[in-house]
PALO-763685 format. One line per field, with one value per atom (N, C-alpha, C, O): y, x, z; residue in one letter; atom name. Coordinates in nm, 2 decimals, padded with zeros to 4 digits. Each point is the difference from the previous one (the first is absolute). Layout:
N
y <- Y, ...
x <- X, ...
z <- Z, ...
volo <- A, ...
zapa <- CA, ...
***
This chain:
90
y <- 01.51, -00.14, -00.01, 00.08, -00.18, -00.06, -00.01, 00.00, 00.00, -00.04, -00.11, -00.05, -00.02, -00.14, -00.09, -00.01, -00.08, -00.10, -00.08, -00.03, -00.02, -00.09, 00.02, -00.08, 00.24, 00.08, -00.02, -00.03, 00.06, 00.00, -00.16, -00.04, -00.02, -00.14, -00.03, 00.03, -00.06, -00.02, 00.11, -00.01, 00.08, 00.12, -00.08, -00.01, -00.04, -00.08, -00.15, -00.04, 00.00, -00.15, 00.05, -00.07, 00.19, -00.02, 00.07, -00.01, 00.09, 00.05, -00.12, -00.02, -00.05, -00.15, -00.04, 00.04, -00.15, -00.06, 00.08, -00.05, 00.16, 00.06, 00.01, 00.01, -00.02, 00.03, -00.15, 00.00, -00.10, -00.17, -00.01, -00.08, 00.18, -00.03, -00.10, -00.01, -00.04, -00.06, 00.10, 00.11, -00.20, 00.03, -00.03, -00.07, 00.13, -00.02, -00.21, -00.08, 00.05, -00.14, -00.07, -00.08, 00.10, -00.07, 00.01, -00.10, 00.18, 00.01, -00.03, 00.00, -00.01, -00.08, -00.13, -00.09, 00.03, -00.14, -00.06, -00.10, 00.16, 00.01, -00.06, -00.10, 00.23, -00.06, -00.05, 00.03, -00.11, -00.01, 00.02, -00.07, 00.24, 00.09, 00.03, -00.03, 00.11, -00.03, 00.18, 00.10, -00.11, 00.10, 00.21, 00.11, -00.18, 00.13, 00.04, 00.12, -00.24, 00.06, 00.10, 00.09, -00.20, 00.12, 00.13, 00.10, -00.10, 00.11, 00.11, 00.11, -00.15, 00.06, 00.07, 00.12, -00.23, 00.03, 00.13, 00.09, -00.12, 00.11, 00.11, 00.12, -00.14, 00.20, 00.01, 00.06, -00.12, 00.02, 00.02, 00.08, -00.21, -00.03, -00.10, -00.03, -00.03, -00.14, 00.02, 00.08, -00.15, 00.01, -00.12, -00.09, 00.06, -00.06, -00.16, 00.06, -00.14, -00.08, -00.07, -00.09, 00.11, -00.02, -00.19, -00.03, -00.04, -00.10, -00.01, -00.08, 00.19, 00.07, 00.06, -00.01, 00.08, 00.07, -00.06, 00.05, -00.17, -00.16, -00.06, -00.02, 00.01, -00.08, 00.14, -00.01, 00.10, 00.11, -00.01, -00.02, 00.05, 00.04, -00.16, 00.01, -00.12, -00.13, -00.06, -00.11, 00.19, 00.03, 00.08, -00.04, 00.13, 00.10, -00.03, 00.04, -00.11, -00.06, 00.08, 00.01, 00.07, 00.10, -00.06, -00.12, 00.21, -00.01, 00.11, 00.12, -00.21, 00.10, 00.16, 00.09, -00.07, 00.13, 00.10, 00.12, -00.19, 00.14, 00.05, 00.11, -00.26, 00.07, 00.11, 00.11, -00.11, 00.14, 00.12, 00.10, -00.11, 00.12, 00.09, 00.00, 00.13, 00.08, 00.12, 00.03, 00.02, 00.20, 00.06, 00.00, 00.05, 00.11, 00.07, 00.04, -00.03, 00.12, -00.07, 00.06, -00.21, -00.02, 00.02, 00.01, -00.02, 00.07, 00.10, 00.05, -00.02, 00.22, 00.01, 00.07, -00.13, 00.08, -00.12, 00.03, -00.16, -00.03, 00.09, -00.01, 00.08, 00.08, 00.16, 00.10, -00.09, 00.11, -00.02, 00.08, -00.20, -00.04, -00.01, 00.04, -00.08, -00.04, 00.12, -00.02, 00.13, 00.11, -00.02, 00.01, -00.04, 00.01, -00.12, -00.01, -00.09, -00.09, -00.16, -00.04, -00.06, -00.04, -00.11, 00.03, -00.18, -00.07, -00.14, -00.06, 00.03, -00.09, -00.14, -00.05, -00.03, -00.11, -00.11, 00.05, -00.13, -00.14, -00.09, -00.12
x <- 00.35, -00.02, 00.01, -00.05, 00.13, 00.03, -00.14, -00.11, 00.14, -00.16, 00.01, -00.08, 00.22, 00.02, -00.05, 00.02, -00.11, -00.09, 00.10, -00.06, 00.19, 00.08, 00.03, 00.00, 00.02, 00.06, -00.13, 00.01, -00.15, -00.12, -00.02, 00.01, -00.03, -00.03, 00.14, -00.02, 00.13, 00.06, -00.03, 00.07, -00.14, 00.02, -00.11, 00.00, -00.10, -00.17, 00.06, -00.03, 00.11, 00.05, 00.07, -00.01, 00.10, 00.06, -00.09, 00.04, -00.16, -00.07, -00.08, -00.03, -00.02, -00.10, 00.10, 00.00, 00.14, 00.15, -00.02, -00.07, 00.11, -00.02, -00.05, 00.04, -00.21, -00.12, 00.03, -00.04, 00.06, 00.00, 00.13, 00.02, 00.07, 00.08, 00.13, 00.12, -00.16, 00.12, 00.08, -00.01, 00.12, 00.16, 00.01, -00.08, 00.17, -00.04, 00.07, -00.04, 00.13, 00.05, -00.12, -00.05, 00.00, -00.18, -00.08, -00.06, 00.06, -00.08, 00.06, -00.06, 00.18, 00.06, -00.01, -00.02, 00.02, 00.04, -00.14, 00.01, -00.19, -00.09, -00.06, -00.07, 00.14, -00.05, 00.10, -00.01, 00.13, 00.07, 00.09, 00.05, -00.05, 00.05, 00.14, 00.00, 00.18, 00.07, 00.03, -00.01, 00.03, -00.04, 00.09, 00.00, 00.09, 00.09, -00.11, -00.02, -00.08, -00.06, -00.19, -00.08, 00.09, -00.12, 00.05, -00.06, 00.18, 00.06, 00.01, -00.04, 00.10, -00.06, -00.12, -00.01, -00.08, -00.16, -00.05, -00.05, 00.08, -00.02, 00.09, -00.03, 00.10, 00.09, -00.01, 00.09, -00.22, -00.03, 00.09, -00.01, 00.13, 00.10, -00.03, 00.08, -00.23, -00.01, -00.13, -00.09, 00.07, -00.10, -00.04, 00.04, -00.13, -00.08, -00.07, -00.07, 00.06, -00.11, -00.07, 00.04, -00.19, -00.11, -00.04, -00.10, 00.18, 00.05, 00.07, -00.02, 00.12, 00.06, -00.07, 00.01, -00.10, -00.14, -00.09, -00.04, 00.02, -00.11, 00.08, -00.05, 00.19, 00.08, 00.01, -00.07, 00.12, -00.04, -00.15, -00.05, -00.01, -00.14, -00.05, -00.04, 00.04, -00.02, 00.08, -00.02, 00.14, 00.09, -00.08, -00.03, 00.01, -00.10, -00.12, -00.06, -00.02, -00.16, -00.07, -00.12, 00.21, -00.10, -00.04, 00.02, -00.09, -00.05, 00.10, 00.02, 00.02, 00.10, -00.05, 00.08, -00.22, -00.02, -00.01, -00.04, 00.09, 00.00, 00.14, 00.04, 00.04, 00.19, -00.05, 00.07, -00.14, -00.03, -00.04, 00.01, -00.09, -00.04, 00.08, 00.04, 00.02, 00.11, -00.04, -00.11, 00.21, -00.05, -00.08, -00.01, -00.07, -00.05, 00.02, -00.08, 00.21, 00.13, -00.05, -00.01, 00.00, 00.00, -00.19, -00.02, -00.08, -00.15, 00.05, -00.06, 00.12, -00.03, 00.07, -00.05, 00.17, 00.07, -00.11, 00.00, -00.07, -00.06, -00.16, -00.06, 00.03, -00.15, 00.09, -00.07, 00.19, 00.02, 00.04, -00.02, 00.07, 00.03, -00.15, -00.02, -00.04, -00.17, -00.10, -00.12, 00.15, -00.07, -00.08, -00.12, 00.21, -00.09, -00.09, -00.06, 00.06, -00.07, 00.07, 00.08, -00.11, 00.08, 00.00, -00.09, 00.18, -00.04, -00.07, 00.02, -00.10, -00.10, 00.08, 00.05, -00.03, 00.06, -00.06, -00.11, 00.11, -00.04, 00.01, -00.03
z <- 00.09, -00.03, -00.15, -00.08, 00.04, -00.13, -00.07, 00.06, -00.21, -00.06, -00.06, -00.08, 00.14, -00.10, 00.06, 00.12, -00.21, 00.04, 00.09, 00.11, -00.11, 00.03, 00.14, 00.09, -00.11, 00.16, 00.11, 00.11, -00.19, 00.06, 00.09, 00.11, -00.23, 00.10, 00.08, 00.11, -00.12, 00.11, 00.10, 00.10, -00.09, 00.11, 00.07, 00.12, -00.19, 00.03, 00.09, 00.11, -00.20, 00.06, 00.13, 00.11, -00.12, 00.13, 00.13, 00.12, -00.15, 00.14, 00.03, 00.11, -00.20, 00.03, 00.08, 00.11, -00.17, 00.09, 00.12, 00.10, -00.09, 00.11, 00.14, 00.11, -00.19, 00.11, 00.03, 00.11, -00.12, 00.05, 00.10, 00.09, -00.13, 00.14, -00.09, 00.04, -00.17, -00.09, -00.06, -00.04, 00.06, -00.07, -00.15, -00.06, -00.01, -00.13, -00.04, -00.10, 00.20, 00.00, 00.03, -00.08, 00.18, 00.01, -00.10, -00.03, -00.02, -00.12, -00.16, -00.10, 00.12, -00.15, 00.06, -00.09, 00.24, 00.05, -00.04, -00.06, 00.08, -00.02, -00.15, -00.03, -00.04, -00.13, -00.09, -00.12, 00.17, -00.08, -00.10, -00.08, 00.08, -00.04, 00.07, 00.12, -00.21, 00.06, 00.10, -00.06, 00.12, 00.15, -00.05, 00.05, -00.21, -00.07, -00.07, 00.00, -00.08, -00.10, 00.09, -00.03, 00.14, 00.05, 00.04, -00.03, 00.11, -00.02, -00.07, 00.04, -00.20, -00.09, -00.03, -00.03, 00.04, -00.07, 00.06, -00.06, 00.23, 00.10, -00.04, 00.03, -00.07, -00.02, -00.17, -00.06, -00.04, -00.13, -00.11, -00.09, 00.11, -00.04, -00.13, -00.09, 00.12, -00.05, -00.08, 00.05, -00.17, -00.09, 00.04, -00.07, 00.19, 00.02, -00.08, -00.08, 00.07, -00.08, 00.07, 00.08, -00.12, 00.06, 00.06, 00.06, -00.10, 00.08, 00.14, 00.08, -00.07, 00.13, 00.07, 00.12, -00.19, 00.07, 00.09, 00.10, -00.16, 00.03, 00.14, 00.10, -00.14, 00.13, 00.09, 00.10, -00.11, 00.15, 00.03, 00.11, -00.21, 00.06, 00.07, 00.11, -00.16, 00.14, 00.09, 00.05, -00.04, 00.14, 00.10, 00.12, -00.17, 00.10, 00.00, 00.10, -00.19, 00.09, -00.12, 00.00, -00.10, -00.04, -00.13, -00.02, -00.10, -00.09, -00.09, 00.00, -00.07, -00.08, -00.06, -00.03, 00.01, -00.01, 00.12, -00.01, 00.11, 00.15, -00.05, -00.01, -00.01, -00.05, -00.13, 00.01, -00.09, -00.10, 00.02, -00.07, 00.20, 00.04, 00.05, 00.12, -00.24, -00.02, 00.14, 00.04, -00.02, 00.03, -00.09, -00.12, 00.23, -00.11, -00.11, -00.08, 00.09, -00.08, -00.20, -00.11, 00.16, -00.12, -00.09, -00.12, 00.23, -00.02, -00.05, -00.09, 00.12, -00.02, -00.12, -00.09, 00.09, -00.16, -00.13, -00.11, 00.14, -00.10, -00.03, -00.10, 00.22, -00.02, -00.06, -00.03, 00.03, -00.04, -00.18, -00.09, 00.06, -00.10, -00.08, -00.12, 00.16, -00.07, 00.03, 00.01, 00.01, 00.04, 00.07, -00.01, 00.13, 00.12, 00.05, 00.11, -00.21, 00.01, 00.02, -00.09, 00.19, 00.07, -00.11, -00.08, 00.02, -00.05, 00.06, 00.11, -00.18, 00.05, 00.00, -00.10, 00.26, 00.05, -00.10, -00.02, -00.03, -00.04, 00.16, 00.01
volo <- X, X, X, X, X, X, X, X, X, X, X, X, X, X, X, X, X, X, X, X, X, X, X, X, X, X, X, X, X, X, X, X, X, X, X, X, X, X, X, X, X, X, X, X, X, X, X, X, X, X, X, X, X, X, X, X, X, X, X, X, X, X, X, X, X, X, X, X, X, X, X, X, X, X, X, X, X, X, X, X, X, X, X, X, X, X, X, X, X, X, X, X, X, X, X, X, X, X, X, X, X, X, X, X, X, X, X, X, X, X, X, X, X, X, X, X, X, X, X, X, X, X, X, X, X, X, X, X, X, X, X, X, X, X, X, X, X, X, X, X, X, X, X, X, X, X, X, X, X, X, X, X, X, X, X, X, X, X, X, X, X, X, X, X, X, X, X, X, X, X, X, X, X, X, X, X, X, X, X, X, X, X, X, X, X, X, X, X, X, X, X, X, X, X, X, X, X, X, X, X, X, X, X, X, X, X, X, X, X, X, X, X, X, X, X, X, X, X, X, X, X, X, X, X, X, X, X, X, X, X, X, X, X, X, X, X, X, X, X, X, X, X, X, X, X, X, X, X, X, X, X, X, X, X, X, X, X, X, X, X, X, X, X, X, X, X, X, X, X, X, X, X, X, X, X, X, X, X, X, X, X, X, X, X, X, X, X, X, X, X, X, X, X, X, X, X, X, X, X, X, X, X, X, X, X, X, X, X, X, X, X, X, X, X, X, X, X, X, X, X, X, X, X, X, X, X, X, X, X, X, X, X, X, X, X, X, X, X, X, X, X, X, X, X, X, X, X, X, X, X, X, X, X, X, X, X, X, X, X, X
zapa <- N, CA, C, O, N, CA, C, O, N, CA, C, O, N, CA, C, O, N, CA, C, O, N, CA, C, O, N, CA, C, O, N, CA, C, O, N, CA, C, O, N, CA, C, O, N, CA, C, O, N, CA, C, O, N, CA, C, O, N, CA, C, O, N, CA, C, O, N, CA, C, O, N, CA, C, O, N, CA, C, O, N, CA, C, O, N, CA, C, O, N, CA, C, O, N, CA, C, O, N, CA, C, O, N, CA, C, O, N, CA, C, O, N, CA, C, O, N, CA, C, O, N, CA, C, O, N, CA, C, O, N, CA, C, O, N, CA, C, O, N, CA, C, O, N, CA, C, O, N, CA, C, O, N, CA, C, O, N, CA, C, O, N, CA, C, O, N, CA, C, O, N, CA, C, O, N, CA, C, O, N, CA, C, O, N, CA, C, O, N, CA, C, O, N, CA, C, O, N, CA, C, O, N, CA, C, O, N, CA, C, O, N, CA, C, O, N, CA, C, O, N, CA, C, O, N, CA, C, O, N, CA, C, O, N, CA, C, O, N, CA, C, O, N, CA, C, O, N, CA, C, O, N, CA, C, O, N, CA, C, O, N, CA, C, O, N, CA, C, O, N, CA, C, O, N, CA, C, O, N, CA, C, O, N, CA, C, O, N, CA, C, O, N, CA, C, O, N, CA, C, O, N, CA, C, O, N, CA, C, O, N, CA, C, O, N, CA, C, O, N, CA, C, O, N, CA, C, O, N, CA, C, O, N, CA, C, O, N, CA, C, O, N, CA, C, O, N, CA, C, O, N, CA, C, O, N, CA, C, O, N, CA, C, O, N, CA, C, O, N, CA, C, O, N, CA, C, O, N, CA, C, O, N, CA, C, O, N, CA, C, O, N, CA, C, O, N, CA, C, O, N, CA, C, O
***
């Protein structure tokens, strides 16, 4: 697994898309986003901005910080970066 933030969340956006049973055209048709650029976002093609974030995340019902919640992969190399110690979320 990639450690790039970009690769990570689209990997997030597309198992949420996923578990709903939506297409990525449903979910660009959803939040009015255009159905190449979620594409993108999902294969971490796309630098994101957190306005795009806001329109996926109330397409899906959600709260734009469930779309943040990365893999693990990315916990582990910041507790290995800070000696072991994880950084504290605000």
């Amino acid at each position: 697994m990639s450690n790039d933030p970009c690769s990570q969340f689209g990997l997030r956006l597309s198992e949420i898309r996923k578990s709903r049973g939506w297409s990525q055209e449903r979910l660009a048709s959803e939040s009015g986003l255009a159905r190449s650029y979620v594409g993108g976002v999902e294969r971490g093609q796309r630098n994101i901005a957190l306005r795009n974030i806001c329109k996926l995340a109330g397409a899906l019902g959600l709260s734009p910080s469930v779309l943040l919640v990365l893999p693990d992969s990315s916990a582990s190399a910041a507790r290995r970066s800070n000696g072991g110690i994880a950084a504290h979320p605000n």
